[in-house]
C-alpha positions as CSV (number, residue, x, y, z in Angstrom):
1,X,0.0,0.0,0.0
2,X,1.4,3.7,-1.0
3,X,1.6,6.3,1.5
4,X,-1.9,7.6,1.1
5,X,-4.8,5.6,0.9
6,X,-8.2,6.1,-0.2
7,X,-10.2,7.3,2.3
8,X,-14.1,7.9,3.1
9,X,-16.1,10.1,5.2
10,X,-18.1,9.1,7.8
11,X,-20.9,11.1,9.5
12,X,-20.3,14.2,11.5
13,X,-20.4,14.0,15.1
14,X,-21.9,15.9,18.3
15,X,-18.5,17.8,18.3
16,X,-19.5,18.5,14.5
17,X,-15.6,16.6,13.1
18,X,-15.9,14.3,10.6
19,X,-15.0,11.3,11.1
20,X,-13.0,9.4,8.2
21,X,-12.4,5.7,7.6
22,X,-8.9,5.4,6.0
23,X,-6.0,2.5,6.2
24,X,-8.5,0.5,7.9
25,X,-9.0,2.4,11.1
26,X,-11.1,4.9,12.2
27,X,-10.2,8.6,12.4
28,X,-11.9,10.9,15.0
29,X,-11.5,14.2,12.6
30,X,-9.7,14.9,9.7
31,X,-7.3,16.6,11.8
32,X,-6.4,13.3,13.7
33,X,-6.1,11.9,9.9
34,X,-4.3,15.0,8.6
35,X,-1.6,13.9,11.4
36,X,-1.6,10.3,11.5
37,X,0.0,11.1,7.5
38,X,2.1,13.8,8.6
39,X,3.8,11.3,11.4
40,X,3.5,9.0,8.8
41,X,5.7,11.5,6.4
42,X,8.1,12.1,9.7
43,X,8.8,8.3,10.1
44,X,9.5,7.7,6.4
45,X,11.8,10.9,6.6
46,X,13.6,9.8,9.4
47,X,12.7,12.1,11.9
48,X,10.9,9.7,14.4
49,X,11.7,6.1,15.2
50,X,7.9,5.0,15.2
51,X,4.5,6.1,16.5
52,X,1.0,4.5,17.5
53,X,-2.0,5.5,16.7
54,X,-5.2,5.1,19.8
55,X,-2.6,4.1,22.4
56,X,-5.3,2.8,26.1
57,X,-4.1,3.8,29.0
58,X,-5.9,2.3,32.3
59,X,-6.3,3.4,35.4
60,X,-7.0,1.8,38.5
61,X,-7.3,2.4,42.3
62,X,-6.0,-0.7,43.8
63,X,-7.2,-3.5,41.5
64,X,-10.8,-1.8,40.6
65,X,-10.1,-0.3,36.9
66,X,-12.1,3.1,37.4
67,X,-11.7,4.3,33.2
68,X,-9.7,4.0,29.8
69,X,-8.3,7.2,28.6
70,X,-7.4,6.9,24.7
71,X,-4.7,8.7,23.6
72,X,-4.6,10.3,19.7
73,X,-0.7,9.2,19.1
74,X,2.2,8.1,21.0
75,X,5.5,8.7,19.2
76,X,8.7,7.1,19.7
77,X,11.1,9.9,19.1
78,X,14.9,9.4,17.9
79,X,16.6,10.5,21.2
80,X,14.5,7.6,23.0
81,X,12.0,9.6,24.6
82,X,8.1,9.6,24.0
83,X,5.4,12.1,23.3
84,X,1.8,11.7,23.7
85,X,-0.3,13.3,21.4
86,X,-3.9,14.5,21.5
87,X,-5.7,16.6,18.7
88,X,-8.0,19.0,19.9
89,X,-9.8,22.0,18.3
90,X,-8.5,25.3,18.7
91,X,-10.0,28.4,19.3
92,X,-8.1,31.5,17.4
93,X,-10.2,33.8,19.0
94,X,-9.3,33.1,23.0
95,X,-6.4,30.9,22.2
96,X,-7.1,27.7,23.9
97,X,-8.0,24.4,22.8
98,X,-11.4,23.1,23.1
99,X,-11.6,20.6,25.8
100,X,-14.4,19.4,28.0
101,X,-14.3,19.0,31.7
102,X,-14.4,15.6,32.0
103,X,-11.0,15.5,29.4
104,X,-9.6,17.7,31.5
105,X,-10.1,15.9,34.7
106,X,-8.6,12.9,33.1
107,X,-5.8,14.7,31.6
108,X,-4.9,15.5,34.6
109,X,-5.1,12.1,36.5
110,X,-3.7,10.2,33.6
111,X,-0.8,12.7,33.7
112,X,-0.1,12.3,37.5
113,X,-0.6,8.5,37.3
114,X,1.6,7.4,34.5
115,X,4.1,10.4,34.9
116,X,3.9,12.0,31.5
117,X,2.7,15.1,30.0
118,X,-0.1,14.9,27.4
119,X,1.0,17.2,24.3
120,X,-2.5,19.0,22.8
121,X,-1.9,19.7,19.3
122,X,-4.4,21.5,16.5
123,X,-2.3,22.9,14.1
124,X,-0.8,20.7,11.6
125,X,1.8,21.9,9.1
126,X,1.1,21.7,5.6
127,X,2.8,22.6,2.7
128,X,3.5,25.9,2.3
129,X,2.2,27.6,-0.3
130,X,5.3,29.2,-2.8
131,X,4.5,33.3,-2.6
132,X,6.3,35.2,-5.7
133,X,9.6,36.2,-4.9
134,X,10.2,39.8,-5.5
135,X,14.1,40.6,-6.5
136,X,15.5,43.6,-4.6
């Protein structure tokens, strides 16, 4: 299979993001696909060792497993260190990413419990588009 497969749209959700059916797994937004092919890009390119894509991570009190939070990406990064990744919209206007409570409240534990940082992420480069070059 090439680099880019043929994908299809799914319905919109609640959050309004279409979700797209591509390389046979489920993207939440096209922003979660437009990334999964940009890491894909980065790994081809050398620039990461690997990544995963809808990594669980469970937590527990004692032995009573309390929820499941789903991370967008983990990526294995050359120097041997990870990054989890999760795409959320953005807000230009106030600046902050759109997040409900109940993300945030498990941000936070899963943070705490595992001892990681989740790394929010919206904007996604994309090729730049060539502006005419003026001579001076």
């Amino acid at each position: 299979m090439g680099l880019f497969a043929p994908f299809f749209i799914m319905k919109t959700s609640k959050y309004r993001n279409t979700k797209i059916h591509a390389y046979g797994l489920k993207f939440d937004s096209k922003k979660e696909f437009e990334r999964y092919n940009q890491l894909k890009l980065l790994k081809k390119a050398g620039e990461i060792k690997d990544f995963k894509f809808q990594v669980q991570y469970k937590y527990y009190i004692g032995d009573k497993w309390i929820f499941t939070y789903k991370a967008d990406f983990l990526i294995y990064n050359k120097d041997g260190s990870e990054t989890v990744e999760d795409v959320k919209a953005f807000d230009k206007r106030t600046g902050k990413y759109l997040t409900t409570p109940l993300f945030n409240l498990k941000k936070k534990i899963i943070e705490e419990y595992f001892g990681f940082k989740i790394k929010l992420i919206w904007a996604l480069l994309k090729l730049a588009k060539v502006s005419r070059i003026t001579k001076f």
